[in-house]
N, C-alpha and C positions, 0 to 999 in steps of 0.2 A: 540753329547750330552754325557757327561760325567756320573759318577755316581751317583754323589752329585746332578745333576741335576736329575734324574729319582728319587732318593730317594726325593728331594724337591717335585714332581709331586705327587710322590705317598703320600707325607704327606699332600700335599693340598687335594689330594681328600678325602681320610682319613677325614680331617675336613670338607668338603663339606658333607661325606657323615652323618658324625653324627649333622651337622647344617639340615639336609634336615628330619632325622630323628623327632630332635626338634622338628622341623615345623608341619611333619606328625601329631605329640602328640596334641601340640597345635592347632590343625583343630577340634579334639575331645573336648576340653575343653569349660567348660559350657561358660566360659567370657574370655575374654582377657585386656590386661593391652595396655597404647599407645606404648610402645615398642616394645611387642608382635607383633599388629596388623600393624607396618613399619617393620617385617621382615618379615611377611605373602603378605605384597602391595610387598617387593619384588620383593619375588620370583612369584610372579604373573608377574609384568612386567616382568621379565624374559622369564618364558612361554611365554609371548604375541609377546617379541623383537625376536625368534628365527627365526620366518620367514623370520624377516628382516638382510639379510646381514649387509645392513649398519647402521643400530642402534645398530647391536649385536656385531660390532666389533667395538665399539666406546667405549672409556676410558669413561675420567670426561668429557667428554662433552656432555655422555647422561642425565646427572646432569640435565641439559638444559629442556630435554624435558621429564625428570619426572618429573620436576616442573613445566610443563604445565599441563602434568596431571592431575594433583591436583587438577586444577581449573574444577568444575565441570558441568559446562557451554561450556567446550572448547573441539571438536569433534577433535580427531585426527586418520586419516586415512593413512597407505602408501598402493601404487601398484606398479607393478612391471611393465614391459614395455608392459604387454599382458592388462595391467590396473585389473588387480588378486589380490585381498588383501591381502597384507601381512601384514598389522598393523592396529588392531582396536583397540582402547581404551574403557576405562569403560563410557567416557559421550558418545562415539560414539554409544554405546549398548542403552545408556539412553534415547537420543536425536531422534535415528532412529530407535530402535525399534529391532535391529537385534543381538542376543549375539556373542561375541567373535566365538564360536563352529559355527554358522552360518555363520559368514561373510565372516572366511579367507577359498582363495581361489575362492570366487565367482570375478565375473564381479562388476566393479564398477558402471555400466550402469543397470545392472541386481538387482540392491539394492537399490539405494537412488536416478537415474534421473530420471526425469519425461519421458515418453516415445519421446514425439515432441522435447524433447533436446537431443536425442541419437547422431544423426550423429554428432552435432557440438559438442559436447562434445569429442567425439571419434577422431574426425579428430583436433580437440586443444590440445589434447593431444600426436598424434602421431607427431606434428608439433614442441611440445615439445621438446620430444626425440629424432627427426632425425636432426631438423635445428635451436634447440634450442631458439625459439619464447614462452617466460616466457606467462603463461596464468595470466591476472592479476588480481587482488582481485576485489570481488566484492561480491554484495548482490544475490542472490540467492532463489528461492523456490524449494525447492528437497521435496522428498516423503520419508515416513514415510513406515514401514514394515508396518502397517495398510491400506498406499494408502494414507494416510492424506496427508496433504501439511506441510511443514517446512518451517518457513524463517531461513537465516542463511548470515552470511557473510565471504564468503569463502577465503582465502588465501592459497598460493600455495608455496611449496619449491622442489626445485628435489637435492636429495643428492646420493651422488655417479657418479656423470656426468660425469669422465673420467675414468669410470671404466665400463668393460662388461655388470653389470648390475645395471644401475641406477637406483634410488628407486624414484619416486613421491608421498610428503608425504601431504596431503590436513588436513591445521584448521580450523572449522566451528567453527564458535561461534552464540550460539544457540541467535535468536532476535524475539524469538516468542513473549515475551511480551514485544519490541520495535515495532512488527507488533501490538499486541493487543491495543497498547497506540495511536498507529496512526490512527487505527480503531475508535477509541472512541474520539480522536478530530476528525475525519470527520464527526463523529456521532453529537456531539458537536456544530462543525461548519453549519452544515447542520441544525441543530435545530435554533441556534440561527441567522442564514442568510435564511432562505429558508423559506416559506409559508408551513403549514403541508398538507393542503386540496390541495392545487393547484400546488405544486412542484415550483412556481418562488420563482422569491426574495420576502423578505419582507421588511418591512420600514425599521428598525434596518442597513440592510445591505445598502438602499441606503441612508439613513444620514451618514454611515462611509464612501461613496466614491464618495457625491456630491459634495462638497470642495474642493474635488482636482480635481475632473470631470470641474469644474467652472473655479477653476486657469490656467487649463492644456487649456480650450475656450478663456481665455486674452492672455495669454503670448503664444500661439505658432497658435490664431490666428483659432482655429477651430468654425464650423458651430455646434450649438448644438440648440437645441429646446427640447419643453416639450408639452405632451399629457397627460393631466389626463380625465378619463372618469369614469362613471359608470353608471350601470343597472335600465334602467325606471321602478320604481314601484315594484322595486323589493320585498320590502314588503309586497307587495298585493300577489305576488308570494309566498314568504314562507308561510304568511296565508291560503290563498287557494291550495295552493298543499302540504306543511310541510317543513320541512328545510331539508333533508333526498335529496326533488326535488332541493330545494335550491342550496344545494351542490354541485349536480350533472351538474345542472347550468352553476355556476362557474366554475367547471372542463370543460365542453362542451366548454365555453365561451372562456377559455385560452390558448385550445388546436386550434381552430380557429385563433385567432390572430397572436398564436407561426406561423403558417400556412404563416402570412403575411410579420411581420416581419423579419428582417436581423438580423443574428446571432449578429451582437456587439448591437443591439438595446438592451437596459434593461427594461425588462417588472417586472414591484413592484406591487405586493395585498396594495396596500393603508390601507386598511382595510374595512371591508365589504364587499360591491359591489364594492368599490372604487377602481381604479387601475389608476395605473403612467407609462408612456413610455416617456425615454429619448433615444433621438434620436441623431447622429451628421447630420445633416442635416438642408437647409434652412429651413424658413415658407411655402416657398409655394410648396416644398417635401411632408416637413408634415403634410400640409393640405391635399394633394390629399392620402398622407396613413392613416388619420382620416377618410375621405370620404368612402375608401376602405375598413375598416377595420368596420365603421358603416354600408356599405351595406352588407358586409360579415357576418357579424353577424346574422341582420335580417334574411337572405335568407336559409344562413345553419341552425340558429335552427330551424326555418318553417319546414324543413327536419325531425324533430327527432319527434319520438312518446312519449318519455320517459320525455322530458320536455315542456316546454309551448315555444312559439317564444321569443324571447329577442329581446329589441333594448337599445342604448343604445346612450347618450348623449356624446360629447366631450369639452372641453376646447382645446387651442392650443395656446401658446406663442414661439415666440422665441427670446433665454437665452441672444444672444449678446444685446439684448435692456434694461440689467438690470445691475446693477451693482452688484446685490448680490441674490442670490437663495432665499434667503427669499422675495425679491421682486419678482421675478417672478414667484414661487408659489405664492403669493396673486394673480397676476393677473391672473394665469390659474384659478386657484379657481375658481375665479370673470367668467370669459368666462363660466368656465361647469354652473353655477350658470346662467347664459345669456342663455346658449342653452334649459338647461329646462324648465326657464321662457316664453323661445318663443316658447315651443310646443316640447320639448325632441325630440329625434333620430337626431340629428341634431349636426353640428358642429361650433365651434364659437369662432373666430380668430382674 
């Protein structure tokens, strides 16, 4: 190194040192202007990249990932091979809760996983660094410096990989309110398909999926039938004990049948006491789980103190003898409408 070169050195810092000064002045000042506040973002990223070898010794291409920064939604983390922080950003502070002075240095397992994610997280990443198996993006729940949960969709780069020490540098992009949105259509979904009192389906949900439930019995040839039934006298019930016993009724009543039924069987609140079971199964299946399901009924509420005994009437068609669901709802109708006529608790096929 020549002269002109030390003399160059020492005038760069020369200027470094009275730009740093600047800066110092402007920390003090009541306001700042936008050009002020990009040479205070800076030398802040400055501070933050020291830890990281290889961000700190990158030209214009750390360009790249201060313009990630910006984005304030966008988590940017490096470690080092011990998984040590060496790079926290300001939404990483934001998003988890933990400042820059806290993070670097700790454990990455010690900060944002959830504890039952330690070992595979630990072991993915050391699989990483030794035999270069890329860990791939995905969605994520990690923990908040509170404990909270976070969703996030994590992506992963490791820079410096042919160098002693490689940096692993993780983006989360913050999806709490892509988890809140999904929340609230299952909320949604759940209001406008599910029964509020009885947790099954309700009518709404099975006119959007009988039409194809029907087409899918022509064309590929499946056995389906239909069970509607409801509660003898139910009426007399809520009058004489209130709707309060009523309710509890039908809850009792649904939790019994769930009992009988086979998970693909669809159990519908009709409305009221009324309820619907489509079956894939013959007639004469699903007479014998009408029968079943009428003596189950009777037997287990006799059981309970808290409600009065139920029995309950049925209808019973099956679907291949109709050409369209609206015919063959009229004729279960017609059968429940037969069973009561001839003395309720009975089935009628």
């Amino acid at each position: 190194m020549n002269k002109d070169d030390l003399l160059k050195i020492k005038q760069n810092l020369k200027d470094h040192i009275l730009e740093c000064n600047e800066i110092l002045a402007l920390l003090d000042a009541d306001s700042l202007n936008k050009d002020q506040k990009l040479k205070i973002d800076t030398i802040s990223n400055l501070i933050m990249y020291k830890k990281s070898k290889t961000i700190s010794s990158m030209g214009k291409e750390r360009g790249f990932i201060e313009l990630i920064n910006a984005i304030p939604s966008v988590a940017i983390q490096g470690y080092d091979k011990d998984r040590k922080v060496i790079y926290w950003n300001k939404s990483s502070e934001n998003i988890y809760g933990y400042s820059y002075e806290e993070a670097i240095g700790k454990s990455l397992e010690d900060l944002i996983i959830p504890e039952e994610m330690h070992i595979p997280v630990i072991e993915g990443i050391k699989d990483w660094f030794e035999n270069g198996n890329v860990i791939p993006a995905c969605e994520l729940i990690l923990k908040r410096k509170d404990q909270s949960a976070i969703h996030v969709f994590s992506s992963h780069v490791m820079l410096g990989e042919k160098t002693s020490n490689p940096e692993m540098f993780c983006i989360d992009i913050d999806l709490s309110e892509v988890a809140s949105l999904k929340i609230k259509n299952t909320d949604l979904e759940q209001k406008a398909n599910y029964d509020m009192l009885t947790n099954i389906y309700n009518r709404n949900y099975f006119d959007s999926i009988i039409d194809k439930k029907f087409h899918q019995m022509l064309t590929l040839k499946q056995e389906l039938s239909l069970i509607m039934f409801d509660v003898d006298y139910f009426k007399k019930i809520n009058d004489q004990y209130g709707h309060d016993i009523g309710d509890k009724a039908l809850i009792y009543l649904v939790q019994i049948v769930k009992k009988i039924i086979r998970k693909n069987d669809i159990l519908v609140r009709w409305g009221g006491e009324e309820f619907i079971l489509l079956l894939e199964a013959d007639l004469s299946m699903v007479k014998d789980i009408a029968n079943k399901l009428r003596n189950n009924i009777e037997v287990e509420t006799s059981k309970l103190k808290d409600i009065p005994t139920l029995t309950c009437s049925f209808g019973v068609v099956y679907m291949g003898d109709f050409s369209s669901f609206d015919k063959a709802y009229k004729a279960v109708d017609k059968k429940l409408y037969l069973a009561k006529r001839n003395g309720r608790n009975r089935v009628e096929s």
